[in-house]
C-alpha positions, 0 to 999 in steps of 0.5 A, a space after each residue: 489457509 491457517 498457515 497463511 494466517 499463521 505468517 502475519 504473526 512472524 516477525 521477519 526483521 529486527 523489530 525496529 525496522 517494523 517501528 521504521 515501517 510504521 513511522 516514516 509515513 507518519 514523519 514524512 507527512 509531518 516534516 511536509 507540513 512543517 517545511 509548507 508552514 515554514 515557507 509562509 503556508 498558513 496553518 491547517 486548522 483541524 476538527 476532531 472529526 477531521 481527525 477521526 476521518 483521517 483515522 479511519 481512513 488509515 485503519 481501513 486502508 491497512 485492513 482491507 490492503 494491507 492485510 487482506 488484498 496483500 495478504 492474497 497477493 503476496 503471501 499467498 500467490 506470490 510464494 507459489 510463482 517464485 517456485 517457478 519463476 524469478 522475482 520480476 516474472 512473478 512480480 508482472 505475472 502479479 501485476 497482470 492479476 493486479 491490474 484487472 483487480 483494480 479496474 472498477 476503480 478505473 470504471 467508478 471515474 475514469 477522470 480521476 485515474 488515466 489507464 496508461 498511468 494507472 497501469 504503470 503505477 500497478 505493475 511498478 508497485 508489483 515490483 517493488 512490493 515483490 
């Protein structure tokens, strides 16, 4: 576990690519808003607290996300299938893990996310994120 733990430490790729990492999906937001303003959007008025929601919204999703379930799925499972499997069968082996996972979601307002399209959305994260 403490190796587990030991890895998010690592730094795998040329730092800048961790920079890419972390700014494309605050650029591309922001380029989106410019282009709606730009086409006659009016423009958003945002609230303090609107912001702090926004930011804590973002820092739960990379605790509980990105490092924890990730952390599961990735670091921990994933190595252990490809000793046996290649990529794409560890990825849907995954998503066969993944999808169960994520079934309250589903159960909590089945309205919000239909199952065919859910499911093709976890198994085609599973491999890409793989």
């Amino acid at each position: 576990m403490l190796g587990l733990l030991r890895q998010l430490g690592r730094w795998r790729v040329n730092p800048a690519w961790y920079g890419v990492a972390l700014g494309v999906p605050l650029v591309v937001p922001g380029l989106a808003l410019w282009a709606a303003v730009a086409a006659g959007a009016p423009v958003p008025g945002w609230e303090p607290a609107d912001l702090l929601q926004v930011a804590g919204s973002i820092v739960v999703t990379i605790v509980i996300v990105g490092i924890f379930e990730e952390l599961g799925w990735r670091g921990f499972l994933l190595p252990r299938l490809q000793r046996d499997y290649r990529a794409l069968p560890a990825a849907l082996i995954i998503g066969l893990a993944w999808f169960p996972w994520h079934l309250p979601e589903l159960v909590s307002d089945p309205g919000q996310r239909p199952l065919t399209p859910f499911a093709v959305y976890i198994f085609s994260q599973s491999v890409l994120l793989t």
